[in-house]
DSSP file (Angstrom, degrees, kcal/mol; ACC not computed):
  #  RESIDUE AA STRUCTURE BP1 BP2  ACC     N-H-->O    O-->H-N    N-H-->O    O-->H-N    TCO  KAPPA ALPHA  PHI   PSI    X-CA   Y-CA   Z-CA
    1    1 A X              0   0    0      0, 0.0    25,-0.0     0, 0.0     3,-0.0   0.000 360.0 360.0 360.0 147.7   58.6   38.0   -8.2
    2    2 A X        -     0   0    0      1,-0.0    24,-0.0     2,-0.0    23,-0.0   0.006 360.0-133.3 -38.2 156.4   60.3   40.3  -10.4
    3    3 A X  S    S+     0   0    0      1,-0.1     2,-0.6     3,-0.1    -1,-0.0   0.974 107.6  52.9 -93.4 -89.8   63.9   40.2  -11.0
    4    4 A X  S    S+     0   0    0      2,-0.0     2,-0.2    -3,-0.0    -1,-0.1   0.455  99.3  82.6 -62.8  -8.2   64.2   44.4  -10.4
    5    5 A X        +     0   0    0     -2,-0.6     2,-0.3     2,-0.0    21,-0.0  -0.580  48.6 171.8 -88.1 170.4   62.3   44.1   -6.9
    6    6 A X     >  -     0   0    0     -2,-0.2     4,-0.8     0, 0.0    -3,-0.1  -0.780  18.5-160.4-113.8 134.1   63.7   43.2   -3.6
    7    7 A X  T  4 S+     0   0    0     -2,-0.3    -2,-0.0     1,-0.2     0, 0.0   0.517  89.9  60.2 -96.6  28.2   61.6   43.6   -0.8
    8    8 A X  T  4 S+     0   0    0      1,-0.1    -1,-0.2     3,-0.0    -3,-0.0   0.566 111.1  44.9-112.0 -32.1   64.4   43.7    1.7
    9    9 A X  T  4 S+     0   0    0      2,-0.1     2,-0.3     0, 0.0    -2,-0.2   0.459  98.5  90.8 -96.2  -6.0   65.7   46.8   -0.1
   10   10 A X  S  < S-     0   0    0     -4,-0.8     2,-0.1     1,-0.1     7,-0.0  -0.800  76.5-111.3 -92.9 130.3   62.6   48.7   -0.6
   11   11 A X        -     0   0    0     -2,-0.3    -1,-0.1     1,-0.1     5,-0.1  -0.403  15.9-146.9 -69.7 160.9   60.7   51.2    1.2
   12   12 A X        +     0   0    0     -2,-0.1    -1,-0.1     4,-0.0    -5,-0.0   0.268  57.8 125.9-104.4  10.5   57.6   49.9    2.4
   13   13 A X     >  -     0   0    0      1,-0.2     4,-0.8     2,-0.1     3,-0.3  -0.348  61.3-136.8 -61.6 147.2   55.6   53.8    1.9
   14   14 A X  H  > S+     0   0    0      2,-0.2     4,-1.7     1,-0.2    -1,-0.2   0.634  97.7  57.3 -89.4 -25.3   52.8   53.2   -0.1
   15   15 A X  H  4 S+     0   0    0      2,-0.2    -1,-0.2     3,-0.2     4,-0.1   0.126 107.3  43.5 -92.1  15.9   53.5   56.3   -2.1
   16   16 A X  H  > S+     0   0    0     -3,-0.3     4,-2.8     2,-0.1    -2,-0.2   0.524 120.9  44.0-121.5 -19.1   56.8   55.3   -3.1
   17   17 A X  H  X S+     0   0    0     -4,-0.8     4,-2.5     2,-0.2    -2,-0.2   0.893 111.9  53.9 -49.4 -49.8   55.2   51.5   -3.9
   18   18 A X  H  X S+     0   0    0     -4,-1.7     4,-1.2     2,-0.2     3,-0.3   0.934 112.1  43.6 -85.2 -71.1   52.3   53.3   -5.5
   19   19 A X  H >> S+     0   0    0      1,-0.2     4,-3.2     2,-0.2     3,-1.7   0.940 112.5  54.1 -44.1 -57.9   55.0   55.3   -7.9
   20   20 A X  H 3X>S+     0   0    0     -4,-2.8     4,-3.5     1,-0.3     5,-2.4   0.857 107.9  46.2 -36.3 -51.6   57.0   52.1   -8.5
   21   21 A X  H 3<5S+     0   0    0     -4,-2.5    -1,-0.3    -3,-0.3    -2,-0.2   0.655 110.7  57.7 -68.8 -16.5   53.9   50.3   -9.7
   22   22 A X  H <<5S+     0   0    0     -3,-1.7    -2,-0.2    -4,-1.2    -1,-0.2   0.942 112.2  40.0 -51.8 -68.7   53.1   53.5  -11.9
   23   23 A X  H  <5S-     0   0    0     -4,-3.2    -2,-0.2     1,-0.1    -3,-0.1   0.975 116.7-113.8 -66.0 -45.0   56.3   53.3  -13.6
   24   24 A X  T  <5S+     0   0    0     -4,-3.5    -3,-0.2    -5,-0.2     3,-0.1   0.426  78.5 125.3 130.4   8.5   56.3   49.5  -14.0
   25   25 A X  S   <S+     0   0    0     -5,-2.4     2,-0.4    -6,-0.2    -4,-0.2   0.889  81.5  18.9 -73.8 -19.1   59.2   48.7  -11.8
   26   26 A X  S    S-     0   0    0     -6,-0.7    -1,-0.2    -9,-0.1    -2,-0.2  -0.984  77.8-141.3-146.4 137.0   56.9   46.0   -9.4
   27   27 A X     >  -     0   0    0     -2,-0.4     4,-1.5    -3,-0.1     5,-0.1  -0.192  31.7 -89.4 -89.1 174.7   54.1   44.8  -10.5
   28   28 A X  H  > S+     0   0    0      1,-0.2     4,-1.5     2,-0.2     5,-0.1   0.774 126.0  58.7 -59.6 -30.3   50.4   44.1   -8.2
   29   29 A X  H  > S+     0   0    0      2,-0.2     4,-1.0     3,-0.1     5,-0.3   0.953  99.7  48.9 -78.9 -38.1   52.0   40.7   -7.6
   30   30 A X  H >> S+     0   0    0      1,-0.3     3,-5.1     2,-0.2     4,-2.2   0.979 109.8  52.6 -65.3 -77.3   54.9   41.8   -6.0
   31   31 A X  H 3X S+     0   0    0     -4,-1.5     4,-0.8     1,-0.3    -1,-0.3   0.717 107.4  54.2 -35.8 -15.9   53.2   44.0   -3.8
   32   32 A X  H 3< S+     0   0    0     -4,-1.5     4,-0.4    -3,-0.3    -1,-0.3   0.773 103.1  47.4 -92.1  -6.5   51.3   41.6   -2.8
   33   33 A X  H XX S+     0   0    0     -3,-5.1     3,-1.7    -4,-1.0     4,-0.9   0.830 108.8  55.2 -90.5 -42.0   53.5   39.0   -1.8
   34   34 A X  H >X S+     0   0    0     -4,-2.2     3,-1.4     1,-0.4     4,-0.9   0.981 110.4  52.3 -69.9 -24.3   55.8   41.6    0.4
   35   35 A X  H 3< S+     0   0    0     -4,-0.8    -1,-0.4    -5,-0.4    -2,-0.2   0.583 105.8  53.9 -91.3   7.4   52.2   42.6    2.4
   36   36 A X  H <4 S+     0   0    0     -3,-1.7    -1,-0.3    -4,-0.4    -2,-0.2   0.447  99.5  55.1 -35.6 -20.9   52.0   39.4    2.8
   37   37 A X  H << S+     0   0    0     -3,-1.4    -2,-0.2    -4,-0.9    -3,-0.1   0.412  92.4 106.0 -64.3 -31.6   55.6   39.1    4.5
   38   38 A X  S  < S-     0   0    0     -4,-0.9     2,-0.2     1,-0.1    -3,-0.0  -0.309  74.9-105.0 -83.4 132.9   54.4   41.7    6.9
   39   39 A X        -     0   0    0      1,-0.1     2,-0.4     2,-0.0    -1,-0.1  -0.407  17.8-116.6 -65.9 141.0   53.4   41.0   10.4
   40   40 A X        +     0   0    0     -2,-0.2     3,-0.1     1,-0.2    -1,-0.1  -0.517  43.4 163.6 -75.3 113.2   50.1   40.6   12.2
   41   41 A X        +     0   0    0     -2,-0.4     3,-0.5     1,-0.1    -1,-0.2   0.811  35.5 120.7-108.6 -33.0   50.5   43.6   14.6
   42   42 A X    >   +     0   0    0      1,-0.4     3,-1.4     2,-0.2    -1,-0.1   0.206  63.2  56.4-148.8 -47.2   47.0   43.5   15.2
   43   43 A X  T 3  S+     0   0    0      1,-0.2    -1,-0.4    -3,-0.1    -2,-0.1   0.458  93.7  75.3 -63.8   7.5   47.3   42.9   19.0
   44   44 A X  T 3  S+     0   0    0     -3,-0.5    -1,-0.2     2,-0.0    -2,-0.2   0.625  76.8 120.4 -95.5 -19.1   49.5   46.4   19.2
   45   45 A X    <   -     0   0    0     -3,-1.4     2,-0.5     1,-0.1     0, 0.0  -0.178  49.3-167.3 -65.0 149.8   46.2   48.1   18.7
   46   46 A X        -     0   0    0      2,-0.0     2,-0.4     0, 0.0    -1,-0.1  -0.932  22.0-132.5-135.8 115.6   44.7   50.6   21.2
   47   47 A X        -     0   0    0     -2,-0.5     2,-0.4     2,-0.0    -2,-0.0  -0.514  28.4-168.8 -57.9 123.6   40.9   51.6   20.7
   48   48 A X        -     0   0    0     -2,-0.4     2,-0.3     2,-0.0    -2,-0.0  -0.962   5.3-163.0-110.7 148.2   40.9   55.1   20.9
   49   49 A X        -     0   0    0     -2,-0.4     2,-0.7     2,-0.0    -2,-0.0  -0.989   6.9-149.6 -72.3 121.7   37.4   57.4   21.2
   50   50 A X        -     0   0    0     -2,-0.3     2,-1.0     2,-0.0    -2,-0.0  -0.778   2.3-151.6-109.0 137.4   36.9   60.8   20.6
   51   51 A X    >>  -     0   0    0     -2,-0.7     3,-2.0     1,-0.1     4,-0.6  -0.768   4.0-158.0-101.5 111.2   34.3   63.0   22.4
   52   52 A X  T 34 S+     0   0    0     -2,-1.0    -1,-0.1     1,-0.3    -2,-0.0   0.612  90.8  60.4 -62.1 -18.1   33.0   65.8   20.4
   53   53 A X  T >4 S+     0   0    0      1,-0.1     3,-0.7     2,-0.1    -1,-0.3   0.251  81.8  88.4-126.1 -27.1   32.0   67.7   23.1
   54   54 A X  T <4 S+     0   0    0     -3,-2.0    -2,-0.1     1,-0.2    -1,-0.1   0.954  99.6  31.6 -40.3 -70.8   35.7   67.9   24.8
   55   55 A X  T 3< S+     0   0    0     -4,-0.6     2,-0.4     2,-0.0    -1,-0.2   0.159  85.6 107.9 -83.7  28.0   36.8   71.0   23.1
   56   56 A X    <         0   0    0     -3,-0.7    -3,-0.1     1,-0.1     0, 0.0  -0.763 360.0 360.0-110.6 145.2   33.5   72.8   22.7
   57   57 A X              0   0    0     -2,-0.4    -1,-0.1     0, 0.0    -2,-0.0   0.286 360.0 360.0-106.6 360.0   33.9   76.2   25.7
C-alpha cells in the first residue's frame, strides 16, 4: 500500500475514493485491498419486490 493512504482514516464513499484515485493520492491497489478489509454483510440482506400495479388509481 501507499505510504499517503490509510484506510482507517479514510472515507469509504466511492466518490471521494473515486476523486482520490483521479488525483493520484491511492492507487487501484489500494482500493482494492481496503474492499477487501470490508465485511461480508451479505446475510443483512432483505429481498424486496415491487408491484407496479400498487400505485396505479
Amino acid at each position: 500500500m501507499s505510504n499517503r493512504f490509510n484506510a482507517e482514516s479514510i472515507s469509504n464513499d466511492k466518490r471521494i475514493l473515486s476523486r482520490k484515485l483521479s488525483q493520484g493520492e491511492i492507487s487501484e491497489k489500494d482500493i482494492q485491498a481496503l474492499l477487501k478489509k470490508l465485511p461480508d454483510v451479505a446475510e443483512n440482506a432483505e429481498e424486496v419486490t415491487l408491484n407496479e400495479n400498487e400505485n396505479e388509481n
